[in-house]
Every structure is written in structure tokens, then in C-alpha cells.
C-alpha positions in Angstrom: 61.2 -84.3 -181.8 63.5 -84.5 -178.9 61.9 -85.9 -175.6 62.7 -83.5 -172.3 62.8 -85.5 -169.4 60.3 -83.9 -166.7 61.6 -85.7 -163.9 64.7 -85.5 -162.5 63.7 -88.3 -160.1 62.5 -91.0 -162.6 65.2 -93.7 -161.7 63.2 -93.5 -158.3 60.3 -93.1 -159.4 60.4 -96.1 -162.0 61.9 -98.4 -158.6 59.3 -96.9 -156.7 56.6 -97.9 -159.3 57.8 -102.0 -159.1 56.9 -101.8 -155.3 60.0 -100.8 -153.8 59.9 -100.0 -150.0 63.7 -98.3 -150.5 62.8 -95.7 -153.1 59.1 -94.9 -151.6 60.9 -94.3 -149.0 63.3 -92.1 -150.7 60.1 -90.0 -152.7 58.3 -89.7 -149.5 61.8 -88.0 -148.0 62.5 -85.9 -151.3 58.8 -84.3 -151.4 57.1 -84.5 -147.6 58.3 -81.5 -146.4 56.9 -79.4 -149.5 54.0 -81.5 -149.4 53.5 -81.0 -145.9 53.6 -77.1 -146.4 51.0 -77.1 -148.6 48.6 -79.5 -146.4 49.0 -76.9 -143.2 48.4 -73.9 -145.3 45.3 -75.5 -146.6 43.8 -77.0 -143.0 45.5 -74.6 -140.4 46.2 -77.7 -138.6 49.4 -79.5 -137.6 47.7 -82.7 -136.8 45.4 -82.7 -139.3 48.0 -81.5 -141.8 49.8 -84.9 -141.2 47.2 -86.6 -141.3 46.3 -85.7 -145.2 50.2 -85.6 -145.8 50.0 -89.6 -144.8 46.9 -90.1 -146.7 48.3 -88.2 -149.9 51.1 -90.1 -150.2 49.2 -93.5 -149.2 47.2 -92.5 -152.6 50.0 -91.6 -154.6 52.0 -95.0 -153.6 48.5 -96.9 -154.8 48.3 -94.8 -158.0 51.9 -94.8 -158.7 52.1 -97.1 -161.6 49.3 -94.5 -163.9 51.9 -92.0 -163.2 53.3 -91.4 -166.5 56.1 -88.8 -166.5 53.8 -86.4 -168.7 54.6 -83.9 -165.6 56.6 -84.0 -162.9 56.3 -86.2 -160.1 56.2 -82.9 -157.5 53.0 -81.4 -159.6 51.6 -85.0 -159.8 51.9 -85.2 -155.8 50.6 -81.8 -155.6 47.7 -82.1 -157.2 47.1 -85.4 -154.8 47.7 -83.5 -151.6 45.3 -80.5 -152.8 42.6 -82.4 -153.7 42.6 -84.6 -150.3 42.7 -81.3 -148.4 39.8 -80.1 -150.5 38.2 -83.4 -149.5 38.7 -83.3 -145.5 37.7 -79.5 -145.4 34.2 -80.9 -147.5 34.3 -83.9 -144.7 34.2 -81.4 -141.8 31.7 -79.4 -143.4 34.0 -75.9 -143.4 31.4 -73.1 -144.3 33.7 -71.6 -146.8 32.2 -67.9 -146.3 31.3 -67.6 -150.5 29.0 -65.2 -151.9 28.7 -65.4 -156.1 29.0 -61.5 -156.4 32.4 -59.7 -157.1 34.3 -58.1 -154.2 34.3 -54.0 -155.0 36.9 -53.3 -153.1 40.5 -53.0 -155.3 43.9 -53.0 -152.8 46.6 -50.3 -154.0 50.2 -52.3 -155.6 51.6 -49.3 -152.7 49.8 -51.1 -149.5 50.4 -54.8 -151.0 54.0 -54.6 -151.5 54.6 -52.3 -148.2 57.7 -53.9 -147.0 57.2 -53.7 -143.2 53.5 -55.1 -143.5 54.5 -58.4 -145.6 57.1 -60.1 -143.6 57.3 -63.8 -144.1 56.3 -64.7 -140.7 53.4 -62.5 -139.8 51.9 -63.2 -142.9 52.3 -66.6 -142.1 50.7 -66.3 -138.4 47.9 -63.8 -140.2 46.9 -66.6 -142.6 46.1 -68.4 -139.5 43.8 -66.4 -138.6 41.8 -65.9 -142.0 38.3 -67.2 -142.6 38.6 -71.1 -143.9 36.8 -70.3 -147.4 39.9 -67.1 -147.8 42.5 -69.0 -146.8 42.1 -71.6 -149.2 41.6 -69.6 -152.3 44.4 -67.5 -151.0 46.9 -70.9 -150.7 45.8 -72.4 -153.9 46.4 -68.8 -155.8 49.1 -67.3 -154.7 51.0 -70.1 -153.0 50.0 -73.1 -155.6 49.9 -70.9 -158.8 46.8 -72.2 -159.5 44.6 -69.6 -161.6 41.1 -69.3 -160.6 39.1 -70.8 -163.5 41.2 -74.1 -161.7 40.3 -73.0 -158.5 36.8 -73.2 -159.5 37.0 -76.4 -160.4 38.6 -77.7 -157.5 36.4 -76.4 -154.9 33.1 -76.1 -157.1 32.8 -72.5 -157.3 32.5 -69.6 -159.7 35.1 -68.0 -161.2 33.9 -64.6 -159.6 33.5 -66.3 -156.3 37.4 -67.6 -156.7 38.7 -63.7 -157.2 36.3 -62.2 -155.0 37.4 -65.1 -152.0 41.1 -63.8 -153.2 40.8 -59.6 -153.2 38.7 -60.1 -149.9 41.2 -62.5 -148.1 44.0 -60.0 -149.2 42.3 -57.0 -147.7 41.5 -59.0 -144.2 45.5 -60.1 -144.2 46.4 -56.5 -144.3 43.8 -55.7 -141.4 45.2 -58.6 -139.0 48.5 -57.2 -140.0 48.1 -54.0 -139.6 46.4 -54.7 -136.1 49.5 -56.4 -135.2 48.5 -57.8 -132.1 47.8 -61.1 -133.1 48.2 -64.6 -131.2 48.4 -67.6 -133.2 49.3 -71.0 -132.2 50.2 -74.4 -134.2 47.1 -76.2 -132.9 
């Protein structure tokens, strides 16, 4: 059986992994930005978001020679970054608003996919504003592609709580849309 390589970076990786300052360098330049997207979506806040960002690639250098090209190195990161968000939101003691019973409510495929509603940046100033506990479910499910049996797992939940979190986060996105008079600033 033929071998696929999973990494398109592996000659960088592979310097990176013999302690070389150049291609660290190099990975932390090819994958921050992503990285960093995924940090602020998580914490809702710049500095804090770098903060993690620095950390997650601190660990990642540390851990670099048990990476083993079984994945790619930007799912590897990923799942770094993710779970040190999920740490400093359980260090800050976030009450993540969860309740173990199934949201009712069902949202209409119409009133999600409503054009003028889902503009990229409102919905990015509306996440903002969402409850800690939706926002994270919301990031890791429909931004990460992480399904929710995973989601349980990473933040210690049920799997109901995880869809429940979701259909519930959707439905308060649409009202702080909808409202449309929303201030949001980068902290």
C-alpha cells in the first residue's frame, strides 16, 4: 500500500523537530494567523487570544518530536490551541450556561440561510456578544468541524448538552442580528 504524505510542510516540520530556531520560526509564520482565529473565537479576547496563541505553540514546539505525520501538522496544532482555550476558559471559571436537557426549539433552513441576516461581519460582531458556554460550542461546531460526541469530550459535557448549547446559540445569533444595533469592541 502506497503511503500519502499528510503534510505538505514535513521538510519543515522534520528541521523544526531537530531544534531548529529557522523553521519554528517558519511553522509559527505558516499557521499563527489560523491559529490565532481560532483562539479569539474561543476567548472573545484579543489579549487573551495571544496569549493561548503563544502558549499553544510554546506546547507544540515542546511536543514536536511525538508528532508523527499520522495527520497534518495544521490538525495537530489545532487540537493544541483548542484544548489550551478549553483550559484558560476552566482557569477563569467561565459559567458555561449548560443545562442536560434538549433545546425544543428547531430554527427553519429559510431564517438560517437568510442572506441579509448572515453577513460575515455581523455574525462575527454577534458572536461577540453570545453567552461564553454558546459561543464555544458554536466555534468548535460549526467553525472547527468538530461533531458533538467530540465536543463532549472536550469540554466534559453531554452530547444533548453539546446540540442543545448549538440550536440555542444559533437562535440568540439571529436575535442579536436581527436587533441590529449592536456595539462590539476587540477588548
Amino acid at each position: 500500500m502506497e503511503t500519502v504524505n499528510l503534510d505538505i510542510h514535513k521538510p519543515i516540520i522534520k528541521k523544526a523537530q531537530k531544534g531548529n530556531p529557522k523553521a519554528q520560526k517558519n511553522l509559527y509564520e505558516l499557521y499563527a494567523k489560523a491559529m490565532f482565529n481560532i483562539c479569539y473565537r474561543m476567548m472573545n479576547n484579543v489579549a487573551e487570544a495571544e496569549d493561548v496563541l503563544q502558549e499553544a505553540f510554546c506546547e507544540a514546539f515542546r511536543k514536536l518530536d511525538t508528532f508523527r505525520f499520522e495527520s497534518t501538522f495544521g490538525a495537530w496544532i489545532k487540537r493544541i490551541v483548542v484544548n489550551r482555550c478549553i483550559n484558560q476558559l476552566k482557569k477563569r471559571k467561565v459559567e458555561l450556561e449548560y443545562g442536560d436537557h434538549a433545546y425544543k426549539h428547531e430554527l427553519s433552513e429559510e431564517t438560517i440561510e437568510d442572506d441579509s441576516l448572515m453577513q460575515v461581519e455581523k455574525i462575527k460582531r454577534a458572536m461577540g456578544l453570545l453567552p461564553d458556554g454558546y459561543r464555544i460550542v458554536f466555534s468548535l461546531y460549526l467553525l472547527e468541524g468538530y461533531d458533538h460526541q467530540e465536543i463532549a469530550g472536550i469540554l466534559d459535557i453531554s452530547e444533548s448538552t453539546s446540540k442543545s448549547q448549538l440550536a440555542r446559540a444559533k437562535k440568540k445569533l439571529l436575535e442579536i442580528i436581527k436587533a441590529g444595533n449592536f456595539e462590539y469592541s476587540t477588548n
